[in-house]
C-alpha positions as CSV (number, residue, x, y, z in Angstrom):
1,X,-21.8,-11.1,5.4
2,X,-20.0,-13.2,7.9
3,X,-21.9,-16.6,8.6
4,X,-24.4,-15.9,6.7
5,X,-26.4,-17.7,3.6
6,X,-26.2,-14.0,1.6
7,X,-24.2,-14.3,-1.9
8,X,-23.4,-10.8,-2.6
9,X,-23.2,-7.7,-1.0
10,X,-27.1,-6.7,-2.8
11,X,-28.2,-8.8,-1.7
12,X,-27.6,-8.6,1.8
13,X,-28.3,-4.3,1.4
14,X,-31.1,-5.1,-0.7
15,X,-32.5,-7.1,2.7
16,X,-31.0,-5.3,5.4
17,X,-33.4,-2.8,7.8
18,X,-30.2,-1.6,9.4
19,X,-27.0,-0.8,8.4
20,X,-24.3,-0.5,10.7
21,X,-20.9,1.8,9.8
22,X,-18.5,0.2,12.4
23,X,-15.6,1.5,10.4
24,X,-14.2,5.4,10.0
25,X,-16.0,5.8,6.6
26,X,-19.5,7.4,7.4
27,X,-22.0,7.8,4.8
28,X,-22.9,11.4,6.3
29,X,-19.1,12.4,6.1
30,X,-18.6,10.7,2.2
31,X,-19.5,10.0,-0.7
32,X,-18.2,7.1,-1.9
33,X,-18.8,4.1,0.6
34,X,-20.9,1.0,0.4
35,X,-24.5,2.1,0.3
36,X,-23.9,5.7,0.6
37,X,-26.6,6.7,-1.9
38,X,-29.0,4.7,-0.2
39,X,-28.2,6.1,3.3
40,X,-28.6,9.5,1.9
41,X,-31.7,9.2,0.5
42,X,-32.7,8.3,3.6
43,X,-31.3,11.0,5.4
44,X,-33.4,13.5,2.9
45,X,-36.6,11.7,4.0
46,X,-35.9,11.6,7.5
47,X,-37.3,14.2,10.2
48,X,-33.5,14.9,11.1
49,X,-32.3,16.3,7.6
50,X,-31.0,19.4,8.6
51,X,-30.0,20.3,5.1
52,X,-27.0,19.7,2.4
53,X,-24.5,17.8,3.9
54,X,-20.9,19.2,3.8
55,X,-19.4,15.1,2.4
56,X,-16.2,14.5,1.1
57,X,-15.8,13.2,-2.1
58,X,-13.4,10.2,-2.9
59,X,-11.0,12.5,-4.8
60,X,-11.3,15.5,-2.1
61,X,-10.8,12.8,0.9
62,X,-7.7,11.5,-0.5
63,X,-5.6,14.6,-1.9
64,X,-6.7,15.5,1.9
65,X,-4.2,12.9,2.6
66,X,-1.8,13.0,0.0
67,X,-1.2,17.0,1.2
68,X,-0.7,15.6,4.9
69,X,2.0,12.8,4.0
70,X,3.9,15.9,2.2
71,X,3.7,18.0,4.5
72,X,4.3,15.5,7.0
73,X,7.3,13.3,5.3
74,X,8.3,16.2,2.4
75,X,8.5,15.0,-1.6
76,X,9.3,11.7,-0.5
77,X,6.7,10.5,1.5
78,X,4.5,12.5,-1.7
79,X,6.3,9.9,-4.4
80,X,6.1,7.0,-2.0
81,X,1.7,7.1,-1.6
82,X,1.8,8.3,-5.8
83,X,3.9,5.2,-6.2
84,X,1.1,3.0,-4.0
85,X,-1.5,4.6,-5.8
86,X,-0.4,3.7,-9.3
87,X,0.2,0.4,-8.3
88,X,-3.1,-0.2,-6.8
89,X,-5.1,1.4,-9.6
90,X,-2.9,-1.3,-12.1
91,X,-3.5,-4.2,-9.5
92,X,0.2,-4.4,-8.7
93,X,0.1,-3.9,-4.5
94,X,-0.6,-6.9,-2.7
95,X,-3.4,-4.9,-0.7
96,X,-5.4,-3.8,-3.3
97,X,-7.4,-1.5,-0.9
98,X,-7.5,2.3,-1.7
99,X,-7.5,2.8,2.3
């Protein structure tokens, strides 16, 4: 939406012909980003669906990581992202992403 005259994020999807993922969340690898529905259903219409999609869901994607931080850092590192998790879901971290 940068330097543009769109007022919302619909707006802007509701408009767009393409929609570019320049980040690591892909809409054929999850669930649960920005117009991820919408990508899918175009992916079931399109002459390259191969079939059901093997995505991750929000809950599946992050336990993914919370199991790597433990085994990485032990039952501290595993109370340390709880701990950022509980204060992001109250709107206590000063990043409120749930990147």
């Amino acid at each position: 939406m940068y330097n543009t005259s769109y007022k919302s994020n619909k707006e802007l999807v509701d408009n767009a012909i393409i929609i570019h993922y320049a980040t690591g969340g892909k809409p054929w690898r999850y669930t649960y980003i920005k117009c991820a529905d919408e990508w899918y259903k175009c992916y079931k219409q399109s002459p390259y669906n191969i079939g059901e999609l093997n995505r991750e869901t929000y809950i599946k994607s992050h336990l993914k990581g919370v199991l790597k931080n433990y085994k990485k850092g032990g039952i501290r590192a595993l109370y340390n992202r709880a701990t950022w998790y509980f204060k992001a879901a109250i709107g206590k971290n000063k990043n409120d992403s749930w990147g």
